[in-house]
PAVO-203954 format. One record per residue: residue number from 1; residue in one letter; chain; x, y, z of N, C-alpha, C in turn. Coordinates in steps of 0.02 Angstrom, whole numbers. Last residue first. Example, Ala and Ser with C-alpha at 12.3 -4.5 7.8 and 13.67 -1.06 7.14 Angstrom:
<rs>
+-----+------+-------+--------+--------+--------+--------+--------+--------+--------+--------+--------+
!  nr ! rest ! kette !   n_c1 !   n_c2 !   n_c3 !  ca_c1 !  ca_c2 !  ca_c3 !   c_c1 !   c_c2 !   c_c3 !
+-----+------+-------+--------+--------+--------+--------+--------+--------+--------+--------+--------+
!   2 !    S !     A !    642 !   -112 !    354 !    684 !    -53 !    357 !    645 !      2 !    394 !
!   1 !    A !     A !    660 !   -284 !    390 !    615 !   -225 !    390 !    660 !   -165 !    390 !
+-----+------+-------+--------+--------+--------+--------+--------+--------+--------+--------+--------+
</rs>
This chain:
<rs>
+-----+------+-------+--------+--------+--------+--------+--------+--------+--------+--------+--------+
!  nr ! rest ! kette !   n_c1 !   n_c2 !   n_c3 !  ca_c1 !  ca_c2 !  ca_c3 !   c_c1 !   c_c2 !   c_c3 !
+-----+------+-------+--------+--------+--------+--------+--------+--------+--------+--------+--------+
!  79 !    X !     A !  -1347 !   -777 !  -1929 !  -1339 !   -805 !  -1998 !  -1387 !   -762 !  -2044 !
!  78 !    X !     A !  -1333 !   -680 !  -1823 !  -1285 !   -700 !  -1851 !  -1286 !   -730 !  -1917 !
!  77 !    X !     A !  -1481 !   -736 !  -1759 !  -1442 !   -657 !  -1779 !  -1398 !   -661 !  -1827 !
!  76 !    X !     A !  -1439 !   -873 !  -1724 !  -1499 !   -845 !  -1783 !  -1496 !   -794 !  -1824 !
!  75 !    X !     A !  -1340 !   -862 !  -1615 !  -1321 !   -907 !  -1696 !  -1400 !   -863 !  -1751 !
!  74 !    X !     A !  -1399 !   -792 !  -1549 !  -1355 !   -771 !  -1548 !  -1329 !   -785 !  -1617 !
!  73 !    X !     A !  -1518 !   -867 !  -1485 !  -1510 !   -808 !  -1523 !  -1473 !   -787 !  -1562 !
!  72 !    X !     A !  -1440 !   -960 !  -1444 !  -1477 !   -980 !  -1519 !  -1495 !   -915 !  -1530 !
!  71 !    X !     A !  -1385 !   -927 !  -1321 !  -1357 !   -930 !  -1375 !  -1371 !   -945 !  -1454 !
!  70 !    X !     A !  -1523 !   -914 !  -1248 !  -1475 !   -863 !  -1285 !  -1434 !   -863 !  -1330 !
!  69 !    X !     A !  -1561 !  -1027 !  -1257 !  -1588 !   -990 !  -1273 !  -1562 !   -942 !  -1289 !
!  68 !    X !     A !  -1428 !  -1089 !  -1150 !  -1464 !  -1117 !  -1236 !  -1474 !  -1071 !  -1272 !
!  67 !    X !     A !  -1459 !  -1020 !  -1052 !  -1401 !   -995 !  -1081 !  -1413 !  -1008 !  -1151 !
!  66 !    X !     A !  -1575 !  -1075 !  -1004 !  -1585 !  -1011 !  -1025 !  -1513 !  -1002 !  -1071 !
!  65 !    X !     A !  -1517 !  -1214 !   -968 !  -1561 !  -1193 !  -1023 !  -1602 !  -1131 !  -1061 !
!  64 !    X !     A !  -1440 !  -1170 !   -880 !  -1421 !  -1212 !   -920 !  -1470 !  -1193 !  -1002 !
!  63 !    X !     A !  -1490 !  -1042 !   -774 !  -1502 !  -1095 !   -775 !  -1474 !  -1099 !   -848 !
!  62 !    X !     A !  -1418 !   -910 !   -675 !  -1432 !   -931 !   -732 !  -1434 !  -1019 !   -736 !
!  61 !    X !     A !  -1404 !   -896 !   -525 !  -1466 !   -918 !   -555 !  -1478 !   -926 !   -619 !
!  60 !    X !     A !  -1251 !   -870 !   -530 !  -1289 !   -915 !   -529 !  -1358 !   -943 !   -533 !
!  59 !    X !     A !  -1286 !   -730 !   -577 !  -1231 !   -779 !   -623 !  -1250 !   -853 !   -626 !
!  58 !    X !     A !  -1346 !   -679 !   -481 !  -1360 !   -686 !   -524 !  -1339 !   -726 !   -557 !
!  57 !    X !     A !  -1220 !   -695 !   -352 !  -1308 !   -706 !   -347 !  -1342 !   -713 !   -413 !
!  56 !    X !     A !  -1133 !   -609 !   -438 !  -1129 !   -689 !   -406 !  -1201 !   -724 !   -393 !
!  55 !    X !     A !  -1182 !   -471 !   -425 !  -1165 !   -517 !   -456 !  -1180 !   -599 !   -468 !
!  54 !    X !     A !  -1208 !   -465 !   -287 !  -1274 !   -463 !   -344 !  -1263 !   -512 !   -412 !
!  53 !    X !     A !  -1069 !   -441 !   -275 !  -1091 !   -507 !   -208 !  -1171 !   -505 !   -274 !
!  52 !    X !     A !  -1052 !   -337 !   -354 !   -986 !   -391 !   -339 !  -1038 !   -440 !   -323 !
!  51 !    X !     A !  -1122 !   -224 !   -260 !  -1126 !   -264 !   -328 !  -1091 !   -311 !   -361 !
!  50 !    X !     A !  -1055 !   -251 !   -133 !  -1135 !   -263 !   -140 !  -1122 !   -295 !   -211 !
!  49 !    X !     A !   -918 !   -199 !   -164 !   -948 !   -268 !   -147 !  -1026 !   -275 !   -167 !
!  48 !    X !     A !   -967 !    -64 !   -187 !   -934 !   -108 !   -238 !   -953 !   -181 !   -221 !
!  47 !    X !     A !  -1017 !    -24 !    -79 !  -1055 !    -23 !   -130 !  -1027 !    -89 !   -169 !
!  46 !    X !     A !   -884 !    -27 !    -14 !   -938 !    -54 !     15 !   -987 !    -76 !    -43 !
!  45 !    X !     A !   -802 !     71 !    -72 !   -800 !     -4 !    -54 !   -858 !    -39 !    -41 !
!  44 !    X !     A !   -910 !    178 !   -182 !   -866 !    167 !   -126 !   -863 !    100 !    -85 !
!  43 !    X !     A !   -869 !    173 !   -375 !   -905 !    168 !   -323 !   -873 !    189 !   -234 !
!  42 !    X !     A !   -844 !    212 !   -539 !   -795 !    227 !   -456 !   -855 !    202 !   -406 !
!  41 !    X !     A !   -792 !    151 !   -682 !   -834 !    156 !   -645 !   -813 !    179 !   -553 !
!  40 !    X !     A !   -729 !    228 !   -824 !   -722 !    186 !   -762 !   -769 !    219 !   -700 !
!  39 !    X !     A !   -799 !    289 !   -932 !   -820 !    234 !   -927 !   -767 !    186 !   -868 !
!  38 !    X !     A !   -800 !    412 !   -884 !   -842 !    397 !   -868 !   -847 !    334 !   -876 !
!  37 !    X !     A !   -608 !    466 !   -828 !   -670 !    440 !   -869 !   -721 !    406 !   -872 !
!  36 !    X !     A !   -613 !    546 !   -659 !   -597 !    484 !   -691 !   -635 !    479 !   -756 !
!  35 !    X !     A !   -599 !    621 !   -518 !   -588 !    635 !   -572 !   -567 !    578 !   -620 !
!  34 !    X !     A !   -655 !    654 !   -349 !   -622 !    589 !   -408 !   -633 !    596 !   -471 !
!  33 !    X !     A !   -631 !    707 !   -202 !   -661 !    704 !   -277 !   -613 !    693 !   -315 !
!  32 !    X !     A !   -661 !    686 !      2 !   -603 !    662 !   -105 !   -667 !    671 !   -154 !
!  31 !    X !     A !   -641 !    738 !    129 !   -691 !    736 !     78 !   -641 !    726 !     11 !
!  30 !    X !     A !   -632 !    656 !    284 !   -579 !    671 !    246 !   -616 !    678 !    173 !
!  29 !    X !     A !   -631 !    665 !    464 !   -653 !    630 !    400 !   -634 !    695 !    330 !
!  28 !    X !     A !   -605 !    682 !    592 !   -588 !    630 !    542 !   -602 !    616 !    502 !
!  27 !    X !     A !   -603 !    850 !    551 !   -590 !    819 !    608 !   -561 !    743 !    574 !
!  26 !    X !     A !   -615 !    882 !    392 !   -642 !    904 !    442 !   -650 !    843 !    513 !
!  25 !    X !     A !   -547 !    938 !    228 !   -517 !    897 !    279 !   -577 !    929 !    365 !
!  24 !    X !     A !   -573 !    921 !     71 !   -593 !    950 !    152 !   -584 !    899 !    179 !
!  23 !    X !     A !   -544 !    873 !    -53 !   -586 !    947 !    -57 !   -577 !    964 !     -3 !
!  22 !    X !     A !   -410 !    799 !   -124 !   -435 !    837 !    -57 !   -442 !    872 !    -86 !
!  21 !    X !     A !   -422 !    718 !   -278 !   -425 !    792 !   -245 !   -454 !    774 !   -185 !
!  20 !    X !     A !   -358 !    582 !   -382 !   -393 !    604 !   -323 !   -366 !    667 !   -309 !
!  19 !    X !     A !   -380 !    559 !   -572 !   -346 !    624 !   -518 !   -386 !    582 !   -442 !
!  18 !    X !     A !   -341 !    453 !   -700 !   -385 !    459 !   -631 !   -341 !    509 !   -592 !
!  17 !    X !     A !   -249 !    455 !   -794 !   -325 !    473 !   -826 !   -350 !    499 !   -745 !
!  16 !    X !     A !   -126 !    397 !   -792 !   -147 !    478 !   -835 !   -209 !    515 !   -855 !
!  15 !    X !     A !   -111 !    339 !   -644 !    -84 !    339 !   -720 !    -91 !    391 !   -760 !
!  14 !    X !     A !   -171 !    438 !   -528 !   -182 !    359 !   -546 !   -165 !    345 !   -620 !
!  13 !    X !     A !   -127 !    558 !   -436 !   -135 !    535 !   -509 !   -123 !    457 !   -509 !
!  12 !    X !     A !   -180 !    678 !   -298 !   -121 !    620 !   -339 !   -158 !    592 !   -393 !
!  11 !    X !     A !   -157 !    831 !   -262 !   -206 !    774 !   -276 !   -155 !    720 !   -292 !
!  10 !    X !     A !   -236 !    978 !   -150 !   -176 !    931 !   -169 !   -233 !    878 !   -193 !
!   9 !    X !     A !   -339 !   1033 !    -85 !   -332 !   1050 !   -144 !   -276 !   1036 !   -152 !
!   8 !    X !     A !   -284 !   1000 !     88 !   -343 !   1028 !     33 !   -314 !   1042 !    -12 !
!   7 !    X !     A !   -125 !    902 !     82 !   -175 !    948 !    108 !   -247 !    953 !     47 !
!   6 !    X !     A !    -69 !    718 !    103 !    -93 !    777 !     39 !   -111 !    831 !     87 !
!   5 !    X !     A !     36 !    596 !    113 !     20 !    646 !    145 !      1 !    697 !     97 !
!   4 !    X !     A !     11 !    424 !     46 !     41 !    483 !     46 !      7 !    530 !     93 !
!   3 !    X !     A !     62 !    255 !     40 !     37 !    303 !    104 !     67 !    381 !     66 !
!   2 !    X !     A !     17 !    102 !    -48 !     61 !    156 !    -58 !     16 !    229 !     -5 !
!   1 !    X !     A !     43 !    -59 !      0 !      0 !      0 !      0 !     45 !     62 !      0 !
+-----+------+-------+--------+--------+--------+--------+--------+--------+--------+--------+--------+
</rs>
């Protein structure tokens, strides 16, 4: 884990696309805005899991024979 020390309106750079900005710093808690192209997605940990864990929950209710179905779509389209 990489530890830096920022103030307000300091930021660091995640390769060349993602900025984090301290907006505010107030007792413990600490406000970031996240500057990223829209097609990466940012959530906050927590969230993320959730949809991670929905995931999984779904994935597996796909049944065998729905996948079929789809994939004959897929061939029909196609030809």
């Amino acid at each position: 884990m990489l530890i830096l020390t920022r103030k307000t309106n300091q930021s660091i750079m995640i390769g060349d696309q993602i900025e984090i900005v301290v907006v505010e710093v107030r007792g413990d808690q600490v406000k970031l805005g996240i500057k990223a192209p829209k097609n990466i997605s940012v959530h906050r940990s927590e969230v993320y899991k959730e949809i991670q864990e929905q995931n999984k929950k779904a994935s597996k209710s796909l049944k065998l024979e729905n996948i079929k179905q789809i994939e004959n779509l897929f061939h029909k389209k196609n030809q």
